[in-house]
Structures are given as C-alpha cells and as structure tokens.
C-alpha positions as CSV (number, residue, x, y, z in Angstrom):
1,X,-15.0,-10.2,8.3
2,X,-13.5,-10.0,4.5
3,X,-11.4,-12.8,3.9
4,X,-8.1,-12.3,1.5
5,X,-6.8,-14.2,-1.9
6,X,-4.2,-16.3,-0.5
7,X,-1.4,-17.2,-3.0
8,X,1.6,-19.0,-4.2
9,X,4.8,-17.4,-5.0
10,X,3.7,-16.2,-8.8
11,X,0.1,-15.1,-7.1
12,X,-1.8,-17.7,-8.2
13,X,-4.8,-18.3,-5.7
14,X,-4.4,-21.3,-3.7
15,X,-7.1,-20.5,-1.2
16,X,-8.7,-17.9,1.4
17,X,-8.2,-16.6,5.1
18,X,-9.9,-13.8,6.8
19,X,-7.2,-10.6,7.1
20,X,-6.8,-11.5,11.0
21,X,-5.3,-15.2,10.1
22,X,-3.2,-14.1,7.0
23,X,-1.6,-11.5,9.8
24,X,-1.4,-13.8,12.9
25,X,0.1,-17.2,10.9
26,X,1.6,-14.9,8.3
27,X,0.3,-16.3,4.9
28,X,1.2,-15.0,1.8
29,X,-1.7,-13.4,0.4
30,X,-2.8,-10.5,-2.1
31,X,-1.6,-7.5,-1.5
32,X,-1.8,-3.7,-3.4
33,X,0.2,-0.2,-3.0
34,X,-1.6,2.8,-5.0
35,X,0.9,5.6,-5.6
36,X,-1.0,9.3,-7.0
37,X,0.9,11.5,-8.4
38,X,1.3,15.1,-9.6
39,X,3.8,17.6,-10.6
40,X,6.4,16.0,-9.7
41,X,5.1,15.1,-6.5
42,X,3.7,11.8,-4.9
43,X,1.2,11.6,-2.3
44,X,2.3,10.2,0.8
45,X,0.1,9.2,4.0
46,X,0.7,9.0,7.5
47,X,-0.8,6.2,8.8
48,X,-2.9,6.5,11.9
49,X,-0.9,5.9,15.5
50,X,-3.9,3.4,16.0
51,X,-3.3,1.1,13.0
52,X,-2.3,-2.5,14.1
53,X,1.1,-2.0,12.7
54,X,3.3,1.0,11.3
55,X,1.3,3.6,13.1
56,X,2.7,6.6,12.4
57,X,4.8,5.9,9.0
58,X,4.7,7.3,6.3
59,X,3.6,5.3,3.0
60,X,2.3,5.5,-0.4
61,X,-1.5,6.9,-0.5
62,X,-3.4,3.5,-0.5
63,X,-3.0,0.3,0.4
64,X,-5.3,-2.8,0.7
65,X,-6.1,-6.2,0.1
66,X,-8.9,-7.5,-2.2
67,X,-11.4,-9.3,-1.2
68,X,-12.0,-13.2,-2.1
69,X,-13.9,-12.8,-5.3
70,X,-13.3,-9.4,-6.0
71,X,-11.1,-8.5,-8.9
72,X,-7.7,-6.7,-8.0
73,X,-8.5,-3.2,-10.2
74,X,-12.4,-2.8,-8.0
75,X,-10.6,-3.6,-5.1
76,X,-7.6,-0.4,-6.2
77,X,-10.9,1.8,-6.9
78,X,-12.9,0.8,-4.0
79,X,-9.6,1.3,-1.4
80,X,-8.7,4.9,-3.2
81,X,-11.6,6.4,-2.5
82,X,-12.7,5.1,0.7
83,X,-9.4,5.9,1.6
84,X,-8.2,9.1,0.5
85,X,-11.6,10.0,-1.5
86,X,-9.5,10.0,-5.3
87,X,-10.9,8.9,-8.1
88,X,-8.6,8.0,-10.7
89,X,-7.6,6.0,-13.7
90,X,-4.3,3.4,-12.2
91,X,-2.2,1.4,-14.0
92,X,0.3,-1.3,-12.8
93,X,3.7,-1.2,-12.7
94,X,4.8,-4.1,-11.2
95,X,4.9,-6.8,-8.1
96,X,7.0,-7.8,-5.4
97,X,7.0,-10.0,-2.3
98,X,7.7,-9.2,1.2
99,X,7.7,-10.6,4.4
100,X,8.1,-8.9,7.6
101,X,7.4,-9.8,11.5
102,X,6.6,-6.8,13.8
103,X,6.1,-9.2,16.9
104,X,4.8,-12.4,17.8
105,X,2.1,-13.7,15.7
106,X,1.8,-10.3,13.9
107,X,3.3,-11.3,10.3
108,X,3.5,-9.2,7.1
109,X,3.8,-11.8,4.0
110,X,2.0,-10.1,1.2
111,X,2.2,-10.4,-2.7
112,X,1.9,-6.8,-3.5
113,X,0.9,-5.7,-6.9
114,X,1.7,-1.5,-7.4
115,X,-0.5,0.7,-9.0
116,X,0.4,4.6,-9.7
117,X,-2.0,7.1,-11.1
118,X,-2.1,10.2,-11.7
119,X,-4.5,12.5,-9.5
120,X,-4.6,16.4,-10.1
121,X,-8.4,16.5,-7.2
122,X,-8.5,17.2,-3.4
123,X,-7.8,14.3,-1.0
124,X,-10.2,13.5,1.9
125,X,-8.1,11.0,4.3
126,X,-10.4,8.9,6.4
127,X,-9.1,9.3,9.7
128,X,-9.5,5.9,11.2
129,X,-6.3,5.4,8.3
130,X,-5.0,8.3,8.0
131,X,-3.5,10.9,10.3
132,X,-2.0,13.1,8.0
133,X,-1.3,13.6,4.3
134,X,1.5,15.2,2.2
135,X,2.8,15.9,-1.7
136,X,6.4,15.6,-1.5
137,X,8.6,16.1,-4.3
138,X,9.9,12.7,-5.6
139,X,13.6,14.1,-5.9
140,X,13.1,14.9,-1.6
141,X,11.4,11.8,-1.6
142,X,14.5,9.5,-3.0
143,X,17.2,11.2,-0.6
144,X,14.5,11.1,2.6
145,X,14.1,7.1,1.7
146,X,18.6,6.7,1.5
147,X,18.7,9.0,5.1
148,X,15.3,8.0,6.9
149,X,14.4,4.8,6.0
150,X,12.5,4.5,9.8
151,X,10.5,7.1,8.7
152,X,8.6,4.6,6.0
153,X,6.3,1.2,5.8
154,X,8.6,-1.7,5.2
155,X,6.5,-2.0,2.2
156,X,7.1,1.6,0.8
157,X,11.1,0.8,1.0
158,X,10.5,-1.4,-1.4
159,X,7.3,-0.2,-3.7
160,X,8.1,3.9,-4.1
161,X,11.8,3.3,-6.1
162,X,9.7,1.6,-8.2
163,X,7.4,4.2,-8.5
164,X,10.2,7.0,-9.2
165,X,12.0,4.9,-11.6
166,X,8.7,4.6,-13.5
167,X,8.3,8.7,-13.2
168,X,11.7,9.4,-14.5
C-alpha cells in the first residue's frame, strides 16, 4: 500500500500514512490536480461510478497523491499517464487547502498543489478511473461551474477558476 506525505498547513512534511488512514482519520496530506489544456478547451474526466468517493463527477483530468519519497513533479508525470495516457510538460500555478466529509470516517483534507499543461495528443482513460472524458470550452466551463456546481469534485470548485483565470 503507498503511503502519502502528510503535512502542515504551509506543506511542510510532518510525517506519513497509507492513503486508507489519511481518508478514514482525515489527515492533511499531499495532494495534486493536473488540468490539460487546448484550444480553449480543458479536459475534464468523469470519474468512475466505482471510485470510493465522487463517482460520477466531473473533475479536472488527473488527480493524485505522491508517494512518501517521491518528488511532487514524477508523481504529476507518473499519475498523467497512467491516468489518462498524456505526456506533457506542467507547470504550477498554485495551492489550496480543502477539507471535506462525505460520510463517517470518509474525510477529504488534502493540500493540493495545481498543475496545468498544455496537451494537443489523444487521451487513453484507464477505466478503473475513468468513465468518460470531455474537452469543454472553458467559457461553457465557468457558467456550468456558477449553475451546476453538483455536477463537479469539491476539489474542482475550487482548483478550475484558478485554472481559467491563469488561461485568460
């Protein structure tokens, strides 16, 4: 089992937990979002109904956790591609924190660092992440995220305005 960076509120590492204890007890811990873009146009993912949480919402085209050890851009390059298959220089944009319950001993608490690239290739979801993928036009995007909000990760609510104010 890959244990997570856990941190302190300005991400410094204060120790380590495996991904099931960071999510039960709801430590704050290491987060990233990867946003690809093109043409005006980010790539969203649906995540798979059978995900633990957020099955079925929409969200940016990676997200992850690095491991203990491993430095935060591998981990960005290693998710990507085993997630959506891209390859792609990323560069980050900024952080936030978030904290979220979805039920009892199920706990979102993530420091979440989010990366945006730009990615003109074909995308291969994995399907154990991934039930469906789309490249929706940022402007749709930003009215979708003021109209549908339910539609979206709690993270994404967050993470993809700063991802458009970076694009404009």
């Amino acid at each position: 089992m890959d244990e997570l960076i856990c941190v302190d509120v300005l991400d410094q590492p204060v120790g380590k937990a495996t991904k099931e204890i960071c999510h039960k007890e709801g430590l704050l811990h290491r987060a990233f979002s990867v946003f690809l873009y093109r043409d005006g146009k980010l790539l969203l993912q649906q995540r798979a109904r059978n995900k633990y949480h957020s099955g079925g919402l929409w969200t940016n085209a990676c997200c992850s956790h690095p491991r203990y050890g491993e430095a935060l851009d591998d981990a960005v390059r290693r998710r990507l591609n085993e997630e959506v298959g891209a390859v792609c220089p990323c560069k980050e944009i900024g952080q936030f924190i978030y904290y979220h319950q979805f039920e009892q001993n199920l706990y979102e608490y993530e420091y979440d660092h989010v990366f945006l690239g730009e990615y003109e290739g074909k995308v291969s979801p994995d399907p154990k992440e991934i039930m469906d993928v789309a490249w929706v036009d940022v402007d749709e995007l930003s009215k979708s995220l003021v109209t549908s909000p339910h539609l979206y990760t709690v993270w994404f609510l967050t993470a993809a305005p700063m991802v458009i104010r970076e694009l404009s």
